[in-house]
C-alpha positions as CSV (number, residue, x, y, z in Angstrom):
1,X,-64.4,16.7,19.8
2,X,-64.5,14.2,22.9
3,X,-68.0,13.3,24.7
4,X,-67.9,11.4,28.0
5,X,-71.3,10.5,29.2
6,X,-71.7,8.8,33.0
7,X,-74.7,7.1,33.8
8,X,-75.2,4.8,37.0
9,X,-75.3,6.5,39.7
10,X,-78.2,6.5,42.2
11,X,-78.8,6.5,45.8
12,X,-77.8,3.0,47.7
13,X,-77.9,2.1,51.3
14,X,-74.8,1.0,52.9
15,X,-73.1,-2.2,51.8
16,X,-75.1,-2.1,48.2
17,X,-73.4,-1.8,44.8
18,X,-73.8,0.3,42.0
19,X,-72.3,0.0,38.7
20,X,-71.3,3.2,36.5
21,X,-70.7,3.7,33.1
22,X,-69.2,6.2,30.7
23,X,-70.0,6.3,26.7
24,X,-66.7,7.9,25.3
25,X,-67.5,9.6,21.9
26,X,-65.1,11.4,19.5
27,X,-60.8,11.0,19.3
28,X,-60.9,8.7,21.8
29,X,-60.1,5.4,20.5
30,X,-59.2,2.9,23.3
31,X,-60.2,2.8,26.8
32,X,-56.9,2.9,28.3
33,X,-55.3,5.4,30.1
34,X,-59.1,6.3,31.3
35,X,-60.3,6.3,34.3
36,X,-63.4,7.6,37.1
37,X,-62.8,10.6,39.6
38,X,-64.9,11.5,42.2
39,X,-65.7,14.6,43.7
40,X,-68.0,14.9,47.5
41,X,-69.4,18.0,48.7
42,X,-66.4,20.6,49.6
43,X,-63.5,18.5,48.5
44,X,-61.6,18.5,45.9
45,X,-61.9,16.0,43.1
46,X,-60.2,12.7,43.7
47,X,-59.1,9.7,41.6
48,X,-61.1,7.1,42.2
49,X,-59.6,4.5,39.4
50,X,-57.9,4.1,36.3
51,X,-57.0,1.9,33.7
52,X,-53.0,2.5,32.6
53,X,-51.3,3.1,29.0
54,X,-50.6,-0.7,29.0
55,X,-54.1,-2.0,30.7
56,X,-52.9,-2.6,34.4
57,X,-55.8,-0.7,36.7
58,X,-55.0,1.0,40.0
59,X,-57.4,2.5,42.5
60,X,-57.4,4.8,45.2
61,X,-56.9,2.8,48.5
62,X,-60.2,4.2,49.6
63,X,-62.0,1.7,47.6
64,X,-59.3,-1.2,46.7
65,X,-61.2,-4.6,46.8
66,X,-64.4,-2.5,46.6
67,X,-64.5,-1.2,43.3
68,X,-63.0,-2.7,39.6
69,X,-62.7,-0.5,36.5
70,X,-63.2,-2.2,33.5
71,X,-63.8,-1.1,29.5
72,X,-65.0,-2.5,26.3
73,X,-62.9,-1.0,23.4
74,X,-64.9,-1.8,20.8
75,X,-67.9,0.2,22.5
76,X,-65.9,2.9,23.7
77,X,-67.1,2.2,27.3
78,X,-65.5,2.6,31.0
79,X,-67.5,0.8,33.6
80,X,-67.2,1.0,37.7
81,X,-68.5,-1.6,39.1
82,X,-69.0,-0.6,43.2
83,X,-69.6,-2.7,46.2
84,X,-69.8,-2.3,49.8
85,X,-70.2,0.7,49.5
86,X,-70.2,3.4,52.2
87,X,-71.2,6.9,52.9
88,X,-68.2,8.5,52.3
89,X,-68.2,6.8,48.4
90,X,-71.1,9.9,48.3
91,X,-69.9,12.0,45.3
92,X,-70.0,13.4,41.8
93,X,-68.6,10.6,39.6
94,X,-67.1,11.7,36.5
95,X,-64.6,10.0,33.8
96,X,-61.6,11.3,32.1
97,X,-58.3,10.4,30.4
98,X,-55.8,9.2,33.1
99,X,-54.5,12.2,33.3
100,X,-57.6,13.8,33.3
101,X,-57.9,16.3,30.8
102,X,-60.2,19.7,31.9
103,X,-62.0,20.1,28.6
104,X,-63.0,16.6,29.0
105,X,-64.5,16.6,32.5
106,X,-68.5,16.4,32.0
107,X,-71.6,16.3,33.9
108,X,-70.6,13.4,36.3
109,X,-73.3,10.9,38.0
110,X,-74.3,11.4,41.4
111,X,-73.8,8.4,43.7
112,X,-75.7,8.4,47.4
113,X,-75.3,6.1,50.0
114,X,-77.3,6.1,53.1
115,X,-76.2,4.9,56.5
């Protein structure tokens, strides 16, 4: 049984940086082909970042040079580190496999910034 825990998130003025974190438990074994989605108050849920089958990262152009995805395979971690960030970063954060799977999907972390 998979486990993915966020943690992070907070509220933030404009132009501050947050960083995020997931604790994967269970099957998963690596952190690649993982990555963060976000989803803000009546939209749908968006990729945000994620690390590839063979470690390359991509992002969302929303938040290119803003945000970096990163792991640690030995702790079974995913990290988002966030900067400069804006209002419209304002979501749910949640990991997942890259696909995401839906039984993995899990409480998510919520992430404010103020203008």
């Amino acid at each position: 049984q998979v486990q993915l825990v966020e943690s992070g998130g907070g509220l933030v003025q404009a132009g501050g940086s947050l960083r995020l974190s997931c604790a994967a438990s269970g099957s998963i074994v690596s952190i690649n082909a993982m990555g963060w989605y976000r989803q803000a108050p009546g939209k749908q849920r968006e990729m945000v970042a994620v690390i590839t089958t063979d470690y390359r990262r991509n992002y969302a152009d929303s938040v290119k040079g803003r945000f970096t995805i990163s792991g640690d395979n030995v702790k079974k971690m995913v990290y988002l580190q966030m900067n400069s960030l804006k209002p419209e970063d304002t979501a749910v954060y949640y990991c997942n496999k890259a696909p995401p799977l839906y039984s993995y999907w899990g409480q998510g972390t919520q992430v404010t910034v103020s203008s």
